[in-house]
C-alpha positions in Angstrom: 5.2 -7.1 -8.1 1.9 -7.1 -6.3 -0.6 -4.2 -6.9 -4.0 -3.9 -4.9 -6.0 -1.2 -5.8 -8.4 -0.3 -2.5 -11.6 1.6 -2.6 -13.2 3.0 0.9 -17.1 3.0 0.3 -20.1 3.7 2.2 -23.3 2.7 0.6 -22.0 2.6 -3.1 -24.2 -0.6 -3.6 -25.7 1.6 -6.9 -21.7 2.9 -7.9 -19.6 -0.2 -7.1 -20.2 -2.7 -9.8 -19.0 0.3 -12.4 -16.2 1.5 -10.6 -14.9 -2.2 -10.8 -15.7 -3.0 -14.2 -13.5 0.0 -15.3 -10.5 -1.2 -13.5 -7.6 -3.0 -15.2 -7.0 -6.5 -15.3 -3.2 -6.3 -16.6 -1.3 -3.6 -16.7 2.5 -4.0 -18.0 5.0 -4.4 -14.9 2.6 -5.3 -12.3 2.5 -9.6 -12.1 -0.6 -9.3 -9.4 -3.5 -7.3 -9.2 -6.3 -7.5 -7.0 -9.2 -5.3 -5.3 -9.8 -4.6 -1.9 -12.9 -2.7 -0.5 -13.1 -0.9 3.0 -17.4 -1.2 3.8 -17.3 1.6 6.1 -20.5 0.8 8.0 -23.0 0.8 5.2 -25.8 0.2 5.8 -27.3 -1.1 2.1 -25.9 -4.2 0.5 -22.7 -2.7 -0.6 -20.6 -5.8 0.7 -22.7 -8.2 -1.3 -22.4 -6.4 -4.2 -18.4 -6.4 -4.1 -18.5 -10.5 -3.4 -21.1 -10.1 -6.8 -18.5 -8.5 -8.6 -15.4 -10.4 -8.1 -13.7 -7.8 -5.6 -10.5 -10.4 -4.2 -11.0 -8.8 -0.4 -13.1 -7.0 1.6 -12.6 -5.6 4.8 -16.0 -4.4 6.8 -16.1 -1.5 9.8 -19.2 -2.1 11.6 -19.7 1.6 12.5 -19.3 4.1 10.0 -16.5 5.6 10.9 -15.0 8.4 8.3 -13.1 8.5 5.1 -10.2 8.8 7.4 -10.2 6.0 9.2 -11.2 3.8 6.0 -8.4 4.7 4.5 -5.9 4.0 7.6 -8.2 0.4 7.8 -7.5 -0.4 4.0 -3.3 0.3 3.8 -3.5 -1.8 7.1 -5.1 -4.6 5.6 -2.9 -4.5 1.9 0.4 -4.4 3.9 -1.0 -7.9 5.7 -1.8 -9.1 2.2 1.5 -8.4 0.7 1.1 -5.8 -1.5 4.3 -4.4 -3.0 2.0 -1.0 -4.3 -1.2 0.5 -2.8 -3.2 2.2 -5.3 -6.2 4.3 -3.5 -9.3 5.2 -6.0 -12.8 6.6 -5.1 -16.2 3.9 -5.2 -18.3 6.4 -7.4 -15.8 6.4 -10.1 -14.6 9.9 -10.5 -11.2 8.8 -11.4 -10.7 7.6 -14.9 -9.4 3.9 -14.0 -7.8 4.3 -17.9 -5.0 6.5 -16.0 -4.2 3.9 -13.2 -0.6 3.0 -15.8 -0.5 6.6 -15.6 -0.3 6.5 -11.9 2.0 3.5 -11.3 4.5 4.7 -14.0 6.6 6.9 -11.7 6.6 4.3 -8.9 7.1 1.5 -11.9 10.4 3.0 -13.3 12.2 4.1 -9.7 11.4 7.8 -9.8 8.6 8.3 -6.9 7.4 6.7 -4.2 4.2 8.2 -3.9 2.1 9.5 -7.1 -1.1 12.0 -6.9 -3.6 12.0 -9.4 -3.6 15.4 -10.8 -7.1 16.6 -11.7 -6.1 20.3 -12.9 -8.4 21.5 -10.4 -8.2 25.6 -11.7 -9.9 23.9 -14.7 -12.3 21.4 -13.9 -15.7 22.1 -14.9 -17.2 20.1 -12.5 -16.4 22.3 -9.7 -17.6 25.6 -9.3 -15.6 28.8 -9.3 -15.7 29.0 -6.4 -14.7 25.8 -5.3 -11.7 25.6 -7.7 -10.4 28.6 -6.3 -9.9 27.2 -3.1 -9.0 23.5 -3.9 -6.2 25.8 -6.1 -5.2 27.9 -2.8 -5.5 25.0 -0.4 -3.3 22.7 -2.4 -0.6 25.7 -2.8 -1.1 26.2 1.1 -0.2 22.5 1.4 2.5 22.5 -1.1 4.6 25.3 0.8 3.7 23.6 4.3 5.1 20.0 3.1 7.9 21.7 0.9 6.6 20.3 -2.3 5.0 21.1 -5.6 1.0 19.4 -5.7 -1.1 21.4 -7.6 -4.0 18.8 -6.3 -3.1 18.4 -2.4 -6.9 16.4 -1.8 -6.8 14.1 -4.7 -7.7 11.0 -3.6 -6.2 9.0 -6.4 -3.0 8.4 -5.6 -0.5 5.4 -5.6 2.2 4.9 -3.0 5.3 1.7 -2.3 4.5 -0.2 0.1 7.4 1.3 2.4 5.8 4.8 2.3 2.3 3.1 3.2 4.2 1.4 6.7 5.3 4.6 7.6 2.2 6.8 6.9 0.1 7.1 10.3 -3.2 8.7 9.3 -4.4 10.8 12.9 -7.3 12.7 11.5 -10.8 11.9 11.5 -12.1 14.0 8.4 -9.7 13.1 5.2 -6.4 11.4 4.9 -5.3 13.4 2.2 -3.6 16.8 3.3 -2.3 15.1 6.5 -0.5 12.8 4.9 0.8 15.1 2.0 2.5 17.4 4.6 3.6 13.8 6.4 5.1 12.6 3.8 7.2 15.8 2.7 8.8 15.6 6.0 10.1 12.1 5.9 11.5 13.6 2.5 9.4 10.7 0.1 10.4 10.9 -3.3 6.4 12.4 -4.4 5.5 13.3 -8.0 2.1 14.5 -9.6 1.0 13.5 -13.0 -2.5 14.4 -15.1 -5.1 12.7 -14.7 -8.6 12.4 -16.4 -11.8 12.8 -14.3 -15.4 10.9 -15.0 -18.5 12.6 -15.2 -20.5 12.7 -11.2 -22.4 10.0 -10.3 -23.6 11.8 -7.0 -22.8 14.5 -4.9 -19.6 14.8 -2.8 -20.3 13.1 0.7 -17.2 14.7 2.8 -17.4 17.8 1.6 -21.4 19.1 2.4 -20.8 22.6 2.4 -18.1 25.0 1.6 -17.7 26.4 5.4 -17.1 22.4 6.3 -14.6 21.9 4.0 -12.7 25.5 5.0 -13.1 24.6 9.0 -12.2 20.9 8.7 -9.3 21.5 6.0 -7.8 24.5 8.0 -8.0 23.0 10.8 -6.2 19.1 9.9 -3.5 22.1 7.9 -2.5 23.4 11.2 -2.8 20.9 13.2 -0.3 18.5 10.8 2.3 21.0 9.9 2.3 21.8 14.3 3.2 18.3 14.6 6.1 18.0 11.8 7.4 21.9 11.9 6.7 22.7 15.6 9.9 25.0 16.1 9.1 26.9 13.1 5.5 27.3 14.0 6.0 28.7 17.4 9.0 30.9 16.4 6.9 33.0 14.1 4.0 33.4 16.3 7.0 34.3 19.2 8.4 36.7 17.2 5.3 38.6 15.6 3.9 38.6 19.2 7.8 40.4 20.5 7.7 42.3 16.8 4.2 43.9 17.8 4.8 44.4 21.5 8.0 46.6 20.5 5.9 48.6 18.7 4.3 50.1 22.1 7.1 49.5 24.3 9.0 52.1 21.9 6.6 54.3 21.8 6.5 54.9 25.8 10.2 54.8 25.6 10.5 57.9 23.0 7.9 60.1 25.1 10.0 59.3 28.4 13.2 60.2 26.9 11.5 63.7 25.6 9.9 64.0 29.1 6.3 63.1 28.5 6.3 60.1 29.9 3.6 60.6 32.1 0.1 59.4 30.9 1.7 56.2 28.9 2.2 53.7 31.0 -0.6 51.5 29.1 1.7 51.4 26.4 4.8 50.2 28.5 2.4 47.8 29.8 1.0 46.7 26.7 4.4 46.3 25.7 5.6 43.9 28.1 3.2 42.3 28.0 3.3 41.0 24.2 6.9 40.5 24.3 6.8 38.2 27.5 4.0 36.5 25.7 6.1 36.2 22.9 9.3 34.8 24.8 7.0 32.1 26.3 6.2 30.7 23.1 9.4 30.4 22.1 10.0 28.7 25.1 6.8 26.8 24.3 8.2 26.0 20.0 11.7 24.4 22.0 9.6 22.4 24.4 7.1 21.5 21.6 10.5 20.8 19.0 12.5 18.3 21.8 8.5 16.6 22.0 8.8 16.1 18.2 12.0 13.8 18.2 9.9 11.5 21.2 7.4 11.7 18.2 9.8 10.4 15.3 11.5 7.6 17.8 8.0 6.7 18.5 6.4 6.7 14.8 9.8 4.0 14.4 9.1 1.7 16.7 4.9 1.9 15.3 6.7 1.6 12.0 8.8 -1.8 12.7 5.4 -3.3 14.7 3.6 -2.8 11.7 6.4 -3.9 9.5 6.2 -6.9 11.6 2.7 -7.0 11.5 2.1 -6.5 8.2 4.0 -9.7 6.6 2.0 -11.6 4.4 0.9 -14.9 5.9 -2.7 -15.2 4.6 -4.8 -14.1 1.7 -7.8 -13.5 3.7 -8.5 -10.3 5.8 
């Protein structure tokens, strides 16, 4: 069983060598560990530093490119090294990397496929009020859009088979982790949550520079992945609030013509139609967008057997 823990990093030259130290050397069921770093386009010494430090591979985007695409880069390059379990974990350290067994147990014993580091998020002190209200109403929007129970839907410590990692396609340029919550839910991945402890700050969050950001980018990569995976029920309910509300009108002018006072409310017969042809359309739109979705799934197969082909292990160098 071959474990490789992966850290995205951009200019954590100062973080690194701690982050490393803390990680385990043996932990009981795993017979290979090993450390991979994705250097997304720093521009300090970042990638010396890892060689420094005894990190096994490291895997360098010239251009900084986004958490996103790190992450997609680094399961990528531990599927072509063989890894049998992908273990993802922040370069400043604010995962306790004394919970990693904690993580892998799940996977370990057959339970889950994919683990997420729980932080207790209402709780943490680290996080303002503010901020822990919404990571606690955004992970309970993603829980109900991938069907699941995560109490922390943007933890980035998580651990995943390397099955579920072949079959994850990261589309988002922001962050991997809602997206791929809600993904994951709908290829029905067995996914459990356990607590996790959290280190002290060692710097302020990069992705997340202000709370309107955060809102717009999360909202927006919430919508956009639960459209792609639920497409019929996405489009029904905006169909049929759109007929719901232009029945509304459409009654209205019916009920005055039928007690002779028609005359003067046409705008609501008008209204009316309006809405409710609106509303047909986009149901029209949901079954054209739902028939689209199965081109989607036959597609993500045939990405999912190229990579699987891609992906065996012939080398130990990336």
């Amino acid at each position: 069983m071959k474990l490789i823990i992966q850290i995205p990093c951009y200019n954590e030259a100062e973080t690194l060598p701690h982050t490393i130290a803390e990680l385990p050397r043996v932990i009981d069921g795993v017979d290979q560990i090993e450390y991979l770093i994705i250097d997304d386009g720093s521009t300090d010494n970042t990638t010396e530093v890892a060689r420094q430090v005894g990190v096994h591979h490291i895997v360098r985007i010239k251009k900084h490119a986004g958490l996103a695409t790190a992450y997609r880069t680094g399961l990528d390059a531990c599927l072509r090294l063989g890894a049998d379990i992908i273990l993802n974990t922040d370069a400043d350290n604010q995962y306790n990397a004394g919970d990693i067994p904690t993580l892998l147990k799940p996977i370990l014993e057959g339970k889950a496929e994919l683990v997420i580091g729980d932080r207790g998020v209402a709780n943490l002190e680290t996080f303002s009020p503010l901020k822990r209200k919404l990571q606690t109403w955004g992970s309970k929007v993603v829980s109900r859009a991938a069907g699941l129970d995560i109490p922390d839907a943007t933890s980035g410590f998580r651990a995943m088979t390397r099955e579920v990692a072949l079959r994850t396609n990261v589309l988002s340029n922001y962050s991997y982790t809602l997206e791929t919550l809600i993904q994951a839910g709908s290829q029905n991945f067995a996914i459990a949550s356990v607590p996790i402890r959290t280190n002290p700050p060692r710097r302020p969050s990069r992705l997340m520079r202000s709370i309107t950001e955060y809102l717009s980018h999360s909202t927006v990569t919430i919508v956009r992945a639960y459209t792609m995976y639920r497409p019929l029920r996405v489009f029904t309910i905006i169909g049929s609030l759109m007929i719901g509300i232009g029945l509304i009108p459409a009654l209205r002018f019916l009920y005055f013509f039928a007690i002779g006072q028609g005359e003067g409310k046409i705008q609501s017969l008008l209204l009316g139609a309006v809405l409710i042809i609106v509303g047909f359309q986009t149901l029209l739109i949901g079954l054209v967008a739902d028939l689209i979705s199965f081109n989607r799934k036959l597609l993500e197969e045939i990405l999912y057997r190229i990579r699987l082909d891609e992906a065996k292990p012939n080398s130990n160098e990336v």
